[in-house]
ROVEXGU-306536 format. One line per field, with one value per residue (C-alpha): residue number from 1; residue in one letter; x, y, z. Coordinates in nm, 2 decimals, always signed. Layout:
N
num: NUM	...
residuo: a	...
c1: X	...
c2: Y	...
c3: Z	...
***
This chain:
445
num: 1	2	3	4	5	6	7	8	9	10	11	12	13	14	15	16	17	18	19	20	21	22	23	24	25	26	27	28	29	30	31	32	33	34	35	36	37	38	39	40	41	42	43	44	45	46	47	48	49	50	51	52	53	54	55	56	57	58	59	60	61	62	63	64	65	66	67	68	69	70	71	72	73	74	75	76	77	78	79	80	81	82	83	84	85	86	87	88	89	90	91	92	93	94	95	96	97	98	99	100	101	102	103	104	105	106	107	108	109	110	111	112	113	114	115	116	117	118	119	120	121	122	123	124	125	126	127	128	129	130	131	132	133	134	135	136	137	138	139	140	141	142	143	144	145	146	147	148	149	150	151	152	153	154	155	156	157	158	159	160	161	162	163	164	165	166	167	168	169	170	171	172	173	174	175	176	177	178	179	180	181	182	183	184	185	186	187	188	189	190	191	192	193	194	195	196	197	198	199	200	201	202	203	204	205	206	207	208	209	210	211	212	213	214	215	216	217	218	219	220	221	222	223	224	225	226	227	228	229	230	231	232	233	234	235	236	237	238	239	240	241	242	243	244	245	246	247	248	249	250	251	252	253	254	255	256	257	258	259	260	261	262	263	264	265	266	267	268	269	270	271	272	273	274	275	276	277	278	279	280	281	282	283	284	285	286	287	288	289	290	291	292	293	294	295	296	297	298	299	300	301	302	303	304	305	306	307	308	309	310	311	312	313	314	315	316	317	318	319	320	321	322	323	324	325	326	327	328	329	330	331	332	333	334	335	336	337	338	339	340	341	342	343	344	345	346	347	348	349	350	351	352	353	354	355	356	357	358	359	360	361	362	363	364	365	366	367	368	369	370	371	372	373	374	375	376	377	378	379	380	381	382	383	384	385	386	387	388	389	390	391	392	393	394	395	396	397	398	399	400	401	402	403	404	405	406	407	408	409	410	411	412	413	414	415	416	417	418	419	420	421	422	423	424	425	426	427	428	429	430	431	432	433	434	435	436	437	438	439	440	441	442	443	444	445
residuo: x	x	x	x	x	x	x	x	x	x	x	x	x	x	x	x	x	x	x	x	x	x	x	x	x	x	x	x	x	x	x	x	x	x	x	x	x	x	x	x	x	x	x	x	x	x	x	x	x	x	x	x	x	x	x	x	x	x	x	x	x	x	x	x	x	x	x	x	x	x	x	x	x	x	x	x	x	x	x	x	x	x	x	x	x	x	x	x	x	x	x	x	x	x	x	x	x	x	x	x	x	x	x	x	x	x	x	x	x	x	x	x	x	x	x	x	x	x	x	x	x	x	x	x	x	x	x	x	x	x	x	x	x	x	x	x	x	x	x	x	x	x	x	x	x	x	x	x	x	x	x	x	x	x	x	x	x	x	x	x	x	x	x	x	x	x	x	x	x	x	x	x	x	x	x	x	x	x	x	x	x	x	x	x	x	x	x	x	x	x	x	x	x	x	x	x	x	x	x	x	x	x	x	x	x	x	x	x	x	x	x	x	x	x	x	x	x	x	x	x	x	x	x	x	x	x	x	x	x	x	x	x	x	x	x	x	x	x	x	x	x	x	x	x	x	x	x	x	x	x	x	x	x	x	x	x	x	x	x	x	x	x	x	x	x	x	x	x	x	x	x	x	x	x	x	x	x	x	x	x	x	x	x	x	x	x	x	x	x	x	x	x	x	x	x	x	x	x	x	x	x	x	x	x	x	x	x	x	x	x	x	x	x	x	x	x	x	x	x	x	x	x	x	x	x	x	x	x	x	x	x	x	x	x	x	x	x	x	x	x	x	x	x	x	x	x	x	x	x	x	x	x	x	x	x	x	x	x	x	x	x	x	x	x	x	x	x	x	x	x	x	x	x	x	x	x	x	x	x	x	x	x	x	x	x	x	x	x	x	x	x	x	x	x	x	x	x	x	x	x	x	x	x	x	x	x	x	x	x	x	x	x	x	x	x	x	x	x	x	x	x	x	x	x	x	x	x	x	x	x	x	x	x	x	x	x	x	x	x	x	x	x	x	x	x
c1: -0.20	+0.14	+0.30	+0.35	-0.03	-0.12	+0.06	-0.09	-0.45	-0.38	-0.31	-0.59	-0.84	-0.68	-0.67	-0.99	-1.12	-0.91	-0.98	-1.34	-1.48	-1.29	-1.14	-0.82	-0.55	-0.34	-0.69	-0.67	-0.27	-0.27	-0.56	-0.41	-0.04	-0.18	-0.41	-0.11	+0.20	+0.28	+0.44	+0.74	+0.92	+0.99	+0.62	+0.48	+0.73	+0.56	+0.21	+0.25	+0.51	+0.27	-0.06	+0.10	+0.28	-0.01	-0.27	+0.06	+0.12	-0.24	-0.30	+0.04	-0.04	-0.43	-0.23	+0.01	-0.27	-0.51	-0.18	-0.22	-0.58	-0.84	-1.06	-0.99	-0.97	-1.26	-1.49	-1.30	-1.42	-1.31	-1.14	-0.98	-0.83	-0.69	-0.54	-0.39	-0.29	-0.13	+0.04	+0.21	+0.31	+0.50	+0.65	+0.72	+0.87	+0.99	+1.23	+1.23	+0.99	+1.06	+0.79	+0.65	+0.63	+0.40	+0.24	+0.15	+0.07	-0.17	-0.34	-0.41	-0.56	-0.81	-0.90	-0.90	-1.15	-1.39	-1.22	-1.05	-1.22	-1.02	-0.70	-0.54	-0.69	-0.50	-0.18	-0.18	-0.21	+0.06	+0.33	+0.30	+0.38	+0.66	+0.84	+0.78	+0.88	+1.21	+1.05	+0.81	+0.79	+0.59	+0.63	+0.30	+0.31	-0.01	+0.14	+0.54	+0.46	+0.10	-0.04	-0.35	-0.29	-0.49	-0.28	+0.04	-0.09	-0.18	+0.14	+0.34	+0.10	+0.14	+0.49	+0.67	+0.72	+1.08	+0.92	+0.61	+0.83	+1.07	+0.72	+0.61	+0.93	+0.95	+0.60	+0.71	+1.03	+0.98	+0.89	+1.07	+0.86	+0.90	+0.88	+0.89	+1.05	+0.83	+1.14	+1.01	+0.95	+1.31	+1.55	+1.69	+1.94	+1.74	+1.51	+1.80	+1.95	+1.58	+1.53	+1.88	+1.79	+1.52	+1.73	+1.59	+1.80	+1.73	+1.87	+1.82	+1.61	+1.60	+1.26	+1.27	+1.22	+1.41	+1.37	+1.36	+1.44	+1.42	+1.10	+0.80	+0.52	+0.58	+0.35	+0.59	+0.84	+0.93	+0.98	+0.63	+0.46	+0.60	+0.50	+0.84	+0.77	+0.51	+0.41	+0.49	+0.64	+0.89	+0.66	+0.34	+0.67	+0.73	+0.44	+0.46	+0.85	+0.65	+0.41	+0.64	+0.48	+0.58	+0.52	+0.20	+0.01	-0.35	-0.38	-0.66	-0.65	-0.96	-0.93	-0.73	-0.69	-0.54	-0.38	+0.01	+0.01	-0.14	+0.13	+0.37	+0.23	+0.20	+0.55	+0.66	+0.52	+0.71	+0.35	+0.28	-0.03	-0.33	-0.40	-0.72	-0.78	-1.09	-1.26	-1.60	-1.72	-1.70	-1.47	-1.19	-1.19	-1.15	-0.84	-0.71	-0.83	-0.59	-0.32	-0.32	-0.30	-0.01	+0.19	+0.15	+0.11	-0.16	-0.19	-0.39	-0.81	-1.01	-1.34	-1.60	-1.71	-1.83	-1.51	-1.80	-1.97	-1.86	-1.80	-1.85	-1.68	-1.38	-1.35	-1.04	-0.85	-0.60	-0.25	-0.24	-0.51	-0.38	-0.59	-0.47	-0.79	-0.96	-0.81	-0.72	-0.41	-0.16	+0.12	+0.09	+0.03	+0.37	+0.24	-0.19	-0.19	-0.54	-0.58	-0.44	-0.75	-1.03	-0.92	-1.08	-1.05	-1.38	-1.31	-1.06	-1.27	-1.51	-1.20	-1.05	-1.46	-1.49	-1.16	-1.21	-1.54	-1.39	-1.12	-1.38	-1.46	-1.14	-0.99	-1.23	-1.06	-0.72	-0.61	-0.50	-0.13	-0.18	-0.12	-0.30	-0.16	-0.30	-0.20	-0.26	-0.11	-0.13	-0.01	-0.26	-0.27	-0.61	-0.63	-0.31	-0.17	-0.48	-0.70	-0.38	-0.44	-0.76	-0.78	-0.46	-0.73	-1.05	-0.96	-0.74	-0.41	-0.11	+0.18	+0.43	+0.81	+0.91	+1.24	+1.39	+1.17	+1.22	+1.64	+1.87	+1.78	+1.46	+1.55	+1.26	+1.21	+0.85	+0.93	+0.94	+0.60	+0.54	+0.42	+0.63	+0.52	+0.70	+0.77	+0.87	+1.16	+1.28	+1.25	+1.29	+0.96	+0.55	+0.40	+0.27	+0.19	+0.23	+0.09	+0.15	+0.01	-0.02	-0.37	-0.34	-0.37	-0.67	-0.67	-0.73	-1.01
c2: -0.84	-0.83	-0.74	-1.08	-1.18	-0.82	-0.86	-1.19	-1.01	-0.77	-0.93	-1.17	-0.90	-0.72	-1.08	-1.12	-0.82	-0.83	-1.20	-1.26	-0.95	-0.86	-0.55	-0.39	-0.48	-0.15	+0.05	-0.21	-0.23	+0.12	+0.21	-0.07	+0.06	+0.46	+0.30	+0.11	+0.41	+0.38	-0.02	-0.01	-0.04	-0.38	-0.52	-0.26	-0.43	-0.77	-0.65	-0.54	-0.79	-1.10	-0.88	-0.81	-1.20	-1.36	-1.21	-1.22	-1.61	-1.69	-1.92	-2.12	-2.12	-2.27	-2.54	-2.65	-2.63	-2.89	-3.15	-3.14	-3.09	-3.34	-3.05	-2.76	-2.47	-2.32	-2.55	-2.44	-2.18	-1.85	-1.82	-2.13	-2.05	-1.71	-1.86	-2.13	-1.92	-1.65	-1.88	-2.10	-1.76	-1.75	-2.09	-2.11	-1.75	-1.63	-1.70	-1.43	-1.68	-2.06	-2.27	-2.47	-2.11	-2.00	-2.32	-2.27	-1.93	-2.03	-2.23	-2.00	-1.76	-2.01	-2.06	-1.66	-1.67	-1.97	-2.23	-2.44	-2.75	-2.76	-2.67	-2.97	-2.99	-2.66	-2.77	-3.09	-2.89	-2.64	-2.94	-3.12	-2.80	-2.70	-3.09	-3.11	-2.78	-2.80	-3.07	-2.87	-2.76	-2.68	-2.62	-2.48	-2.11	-2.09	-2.23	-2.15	-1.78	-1.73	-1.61	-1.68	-1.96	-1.72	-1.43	-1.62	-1.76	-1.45	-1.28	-1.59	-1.52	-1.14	-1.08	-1.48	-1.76	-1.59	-1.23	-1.37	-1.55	-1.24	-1.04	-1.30	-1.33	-0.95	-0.90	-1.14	-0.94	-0.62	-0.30	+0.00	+0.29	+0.59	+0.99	+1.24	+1.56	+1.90	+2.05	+2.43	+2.34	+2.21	+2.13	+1.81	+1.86	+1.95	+1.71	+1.46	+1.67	+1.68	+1.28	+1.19	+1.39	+1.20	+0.85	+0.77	+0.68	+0.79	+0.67	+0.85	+0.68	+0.97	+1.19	+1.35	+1.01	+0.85	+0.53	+0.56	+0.29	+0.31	+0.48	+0.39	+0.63	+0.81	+1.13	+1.18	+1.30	+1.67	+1.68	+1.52	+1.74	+2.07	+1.93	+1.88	+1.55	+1.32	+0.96	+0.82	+0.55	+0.60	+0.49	+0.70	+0.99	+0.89	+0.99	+1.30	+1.37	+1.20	+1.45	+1.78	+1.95	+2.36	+2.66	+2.85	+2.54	+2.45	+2.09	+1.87	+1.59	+1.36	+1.12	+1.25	+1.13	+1.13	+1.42	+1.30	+1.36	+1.69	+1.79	+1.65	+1.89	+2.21	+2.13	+2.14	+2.46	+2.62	+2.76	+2.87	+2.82	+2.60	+2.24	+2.12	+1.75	+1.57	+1.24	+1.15	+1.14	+1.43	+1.15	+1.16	+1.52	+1.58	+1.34	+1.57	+1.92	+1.72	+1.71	+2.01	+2.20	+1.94	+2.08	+2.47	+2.49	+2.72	+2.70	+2.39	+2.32	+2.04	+1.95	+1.68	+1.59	+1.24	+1.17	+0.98	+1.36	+1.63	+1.92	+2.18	+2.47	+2.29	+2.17	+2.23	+2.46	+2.19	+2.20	+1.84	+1.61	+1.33	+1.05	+0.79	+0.58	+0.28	-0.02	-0.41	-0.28	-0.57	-0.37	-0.28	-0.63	-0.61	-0.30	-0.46	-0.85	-0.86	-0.72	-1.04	-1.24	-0.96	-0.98	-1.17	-1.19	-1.07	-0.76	-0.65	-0.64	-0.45	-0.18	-0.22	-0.10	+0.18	+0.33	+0.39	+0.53	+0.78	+0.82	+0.92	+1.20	+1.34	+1.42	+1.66	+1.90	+1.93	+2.18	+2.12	+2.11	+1.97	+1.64	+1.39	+1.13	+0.78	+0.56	+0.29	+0.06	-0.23	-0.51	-0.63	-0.55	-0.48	-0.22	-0.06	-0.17	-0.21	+0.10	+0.31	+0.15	+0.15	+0.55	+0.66	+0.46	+0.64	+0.98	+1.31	+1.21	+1.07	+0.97	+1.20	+1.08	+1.07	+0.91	+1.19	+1.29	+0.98	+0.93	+0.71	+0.41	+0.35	+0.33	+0.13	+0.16	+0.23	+0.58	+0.70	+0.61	+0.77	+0.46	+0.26	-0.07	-0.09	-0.43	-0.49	-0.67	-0.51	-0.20	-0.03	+0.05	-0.08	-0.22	+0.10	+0.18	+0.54	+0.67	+1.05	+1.13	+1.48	+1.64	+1.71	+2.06	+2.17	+2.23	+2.56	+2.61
c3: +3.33	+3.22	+2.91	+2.76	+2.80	+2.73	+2.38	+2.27	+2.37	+2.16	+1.87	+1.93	+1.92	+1.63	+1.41	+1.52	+1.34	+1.02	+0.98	+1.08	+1.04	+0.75	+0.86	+0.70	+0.85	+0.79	+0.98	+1.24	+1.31	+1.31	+1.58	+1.82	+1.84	+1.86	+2.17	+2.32	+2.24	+2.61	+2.55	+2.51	+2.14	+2.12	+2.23	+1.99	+1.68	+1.80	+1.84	+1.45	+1.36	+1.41	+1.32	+0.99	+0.97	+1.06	+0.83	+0.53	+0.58	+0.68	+0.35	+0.44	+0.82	+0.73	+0.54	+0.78	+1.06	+0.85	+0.84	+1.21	+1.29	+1.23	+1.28	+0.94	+0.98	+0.85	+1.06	+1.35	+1.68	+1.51	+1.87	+1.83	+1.46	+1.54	+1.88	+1.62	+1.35	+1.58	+1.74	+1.44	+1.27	+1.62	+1.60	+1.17	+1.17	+1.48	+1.73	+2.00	+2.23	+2.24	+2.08	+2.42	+2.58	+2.30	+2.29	+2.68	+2.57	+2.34	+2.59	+2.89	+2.62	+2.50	+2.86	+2.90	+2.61	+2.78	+2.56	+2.88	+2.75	+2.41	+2.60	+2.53	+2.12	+2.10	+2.26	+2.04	+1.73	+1.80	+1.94	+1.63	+1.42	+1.65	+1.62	+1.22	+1.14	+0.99	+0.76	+0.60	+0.23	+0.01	-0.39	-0.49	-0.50	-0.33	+0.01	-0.08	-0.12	+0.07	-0.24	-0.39	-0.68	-0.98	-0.86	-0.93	-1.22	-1.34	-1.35	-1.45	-1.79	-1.76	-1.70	-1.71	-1.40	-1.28	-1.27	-1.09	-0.81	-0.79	-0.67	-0.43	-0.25	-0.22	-0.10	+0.21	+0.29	+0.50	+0.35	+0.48	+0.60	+0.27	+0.33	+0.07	+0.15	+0.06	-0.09	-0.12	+0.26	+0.41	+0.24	+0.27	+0.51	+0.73	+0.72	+0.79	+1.06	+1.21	+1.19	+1.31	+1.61	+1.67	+1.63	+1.28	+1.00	+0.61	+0.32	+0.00	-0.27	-0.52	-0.61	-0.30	-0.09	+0.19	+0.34	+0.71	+0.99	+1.37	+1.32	+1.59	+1.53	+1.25	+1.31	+1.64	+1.39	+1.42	+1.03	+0.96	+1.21	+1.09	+0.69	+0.57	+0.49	+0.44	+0.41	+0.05	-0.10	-0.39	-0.66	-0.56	-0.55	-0.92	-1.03	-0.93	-1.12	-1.45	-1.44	-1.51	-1.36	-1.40	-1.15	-1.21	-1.34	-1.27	-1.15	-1.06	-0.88	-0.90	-0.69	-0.43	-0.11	+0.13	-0.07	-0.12	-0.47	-0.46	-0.21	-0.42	-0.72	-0.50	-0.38	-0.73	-0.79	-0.54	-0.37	-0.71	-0.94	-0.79	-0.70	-0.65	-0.47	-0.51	-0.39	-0.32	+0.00	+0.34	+0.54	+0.28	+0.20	+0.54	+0.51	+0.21	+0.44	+0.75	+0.49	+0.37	+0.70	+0.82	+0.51	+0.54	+0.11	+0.05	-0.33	-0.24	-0.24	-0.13	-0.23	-0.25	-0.58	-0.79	-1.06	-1.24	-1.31	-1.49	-1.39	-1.67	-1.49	-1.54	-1.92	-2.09	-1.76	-1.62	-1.72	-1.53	-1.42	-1.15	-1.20	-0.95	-0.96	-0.80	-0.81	-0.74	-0.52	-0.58	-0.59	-0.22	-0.08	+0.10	+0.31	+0.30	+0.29	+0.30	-0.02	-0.17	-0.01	-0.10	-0.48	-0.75	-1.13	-1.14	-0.90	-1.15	-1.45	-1.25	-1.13	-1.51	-1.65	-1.31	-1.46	-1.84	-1.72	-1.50	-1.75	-2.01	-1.74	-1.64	-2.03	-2.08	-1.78	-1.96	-2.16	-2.52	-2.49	-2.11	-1.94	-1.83	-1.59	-1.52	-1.21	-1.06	-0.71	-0.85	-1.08	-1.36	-1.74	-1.74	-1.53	-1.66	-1.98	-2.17	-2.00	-2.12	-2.48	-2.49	-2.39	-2.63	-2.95	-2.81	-2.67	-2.87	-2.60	-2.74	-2.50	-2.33	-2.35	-2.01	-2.03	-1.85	-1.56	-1.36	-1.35	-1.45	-1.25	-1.47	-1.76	-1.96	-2.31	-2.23	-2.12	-2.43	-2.49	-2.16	-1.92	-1.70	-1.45	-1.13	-1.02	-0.61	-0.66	-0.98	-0.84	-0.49	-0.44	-0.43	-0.72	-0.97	-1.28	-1.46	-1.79	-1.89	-2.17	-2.35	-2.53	-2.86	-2.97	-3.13	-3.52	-3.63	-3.79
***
């Protein structure tokens, strides 16, 4: 098979997975271009080019497909409707192939899959997209922006229509791969020497990060495999410089993995003090071990434990507890579409309830005088504003001015009540949300 055909099977069978089996797309993307490293760069930027597009426009794709089709999509072949949707991402939104060779494309893989007989309902479909193109347009944000309509209309009520559109249009623009440097590790000249050997271009983004382009496989880097960087997008970083931390602390992590943050922290201790990274289950404490070993710090522990239970050995000894918890994820919908179509109003009270009660777990590790800081990926005042609220009223916390841990290009007044909400598209960055906030000392007695 050659590599054009080879490609389109490829993403065929990853679509297949993420949309019918409902697979993540990022777990899927990723185990198709480590099993195909030996294509060459380009083919591997399509394979997860149109995996990525396809699975990001799919709502506006379905639409355009049922203006054409007297057959919808979602009584279609599942076959049929990833050959389709594949394929029209090709046609609305790319132009490195010409439409008739995808549409003949698309044919000789339905016949590949047994599908022969609808050979010509397929072609039909995709010829009518290709000529009416240009003519389409759509003003409902649903199909404009491929986002559901109550996520839209959630944050035009949250955060106001222009701020709303502003996120959808940058969720659909590329986001650029983000590394944090382990600064007690390299410093960051040599971390750029080390990358522009490799043909990788950084651009500095403060906290440590850079943005990185002509990157393929990341984990090829020599910086990343000798730990002087790792994975991490600029907000996740910020979290880290709004934590202050100081060398010698104590810091728990609760819900820890893969283990960035608690890199982050022993980073910032200069190898000092101790870090300890939780999560629940063997196969993401193993994630945090991998990580750990990757970065050579060895002021850091991993261990399996419930964030729901408390653990008594541990009341009142952190100077910081990182509590980065469970959550809707709609900040990161530019890096994982699917999480747009795996969301639901009521999945986000159930997150917002899941928090307060690990919440009510975590306060009780940190020291009078310590730090507690709260953190979410995502983009929903229940789960952040009104958690952070809703703890400050019930617990002995009150918030931590952290107007100058993160630099002068956030400037919010909330900082100086010690929270901030990154926007994408306001900010260089994924959606986030940070609350720092300090434990009161005890009274004397």
């Amino acid at each position: 098979m050659t590599k054009g055909p080879l490609v389109r099977e490829i993403v065929f069978e990853a679509l297949t997975e993420i949309l019918e089996e409902n697979r993540h797309c990022h777990v899927i993307l990723a185990k198709a271009l480590d099993k195909y490293q030996y294509l060459e760069k380009p083919d591997r930027s399509l394979i997860k080019r149109m995996v990525h597009g396809t699975v990001e426009y799919r709502l506006t794709i379905d639409h355009i497909l049922n203006l054409y089709s007297k057959v919808k999509t979602e009584k279609m072949k599942p076959a049929i409707r990833t050959i389709l949707r594949m394929s029209a991402y090709q046609i609305l939104y790319l132009d490195r192939v010409p439409d008739f060779a995808v549409c003949n494309e698309a044919v000789k893989l339905a016949g590949r899959r047994g599908f022969r007989g609808l050979s010509g309902f397929v072609n039909g479909v995709l010829r009518a997209v290709s000529r009416d193109k240009e003519k389409l347009s759509f003003e409902e944000p649903c199909y404009k922006y491929s986002m559901p309509a109550w996520i839209f209309a959630m944050w035009e009520e949250e955060l106001g229509g222009c701020e709303a559109v502003r996120l959808c249009e940058s969720f659909l623009e590329g986001r650029p791969l983000m590394v944090r440097c382990n600064r007690s590790r390299a410093s960051a000249q040599a971390v750029l020497t080390s990358l522009a050997g490799q043909g990788v271009t950084a651009r500095d983004m403060g906290a440590g990060v850079f943005s990185l382009s002509g990157v393929d496989y990341p984990e090829a880097l020599e910086a990343f495999q000798k730990g002087w960087i790792q994975i991490q997008d600029l907000s996740s970083a910020l979290a880290g410089e709004a934590a202050g931390f100081k060398e010698g602390d104590t810091v728990l992590d609760v819900c820890g993995a893969p283990g960035g943050k608690s890199v982050c922290a022993a980073d910032h201790l200069k190898g000092s003090g101790l870090v300890v990274c939780r999560d629940l289950t063997e196969g993401k404490v193993s994630l945090i071990e991998d990580t750990i070993r990757r970065s050579g710090f060895a002021n850091i522990q991993a261990g399996e434990w419930d964030a729901l239970c408390f653990d008594p050995e541990w009341e009142g000894r952190a100077d910081v507890v990182l509590a980065d918890l469970p959550c809707s994820g709609l900040g990161i919908i530019g890096r994982k579409p699917d999480i747009k179509y795996h969301a639901s109003p009521e999945r986000i009270r159930e997150l917002a309830a899941l928090q307060r009660e690990i919440l009510d777990v975590a306060w009780r590790y940190v020291k009078p005088g310590g730090t507690l800081v709260y953190s979410t990926c995502t983009i929903s005042r229940r789960e952040n504003q009104e958690n952070r609220s809703w703890f400050l009223e019930n617990h002995p916390f009150e918030p931590a001015d952290i107007r100058e841990r993160l630099g002068e290009d956030f400037t919010q007044e909330s900082l100086r009540e010690g929270y901030v909400q990154l926007l994408p598209g306001t900010h260089p960055c994924d959606g986030f949300f940070i609350a720092v906030m300090r434990r009161r000392a005890a009274l004397a007695v």
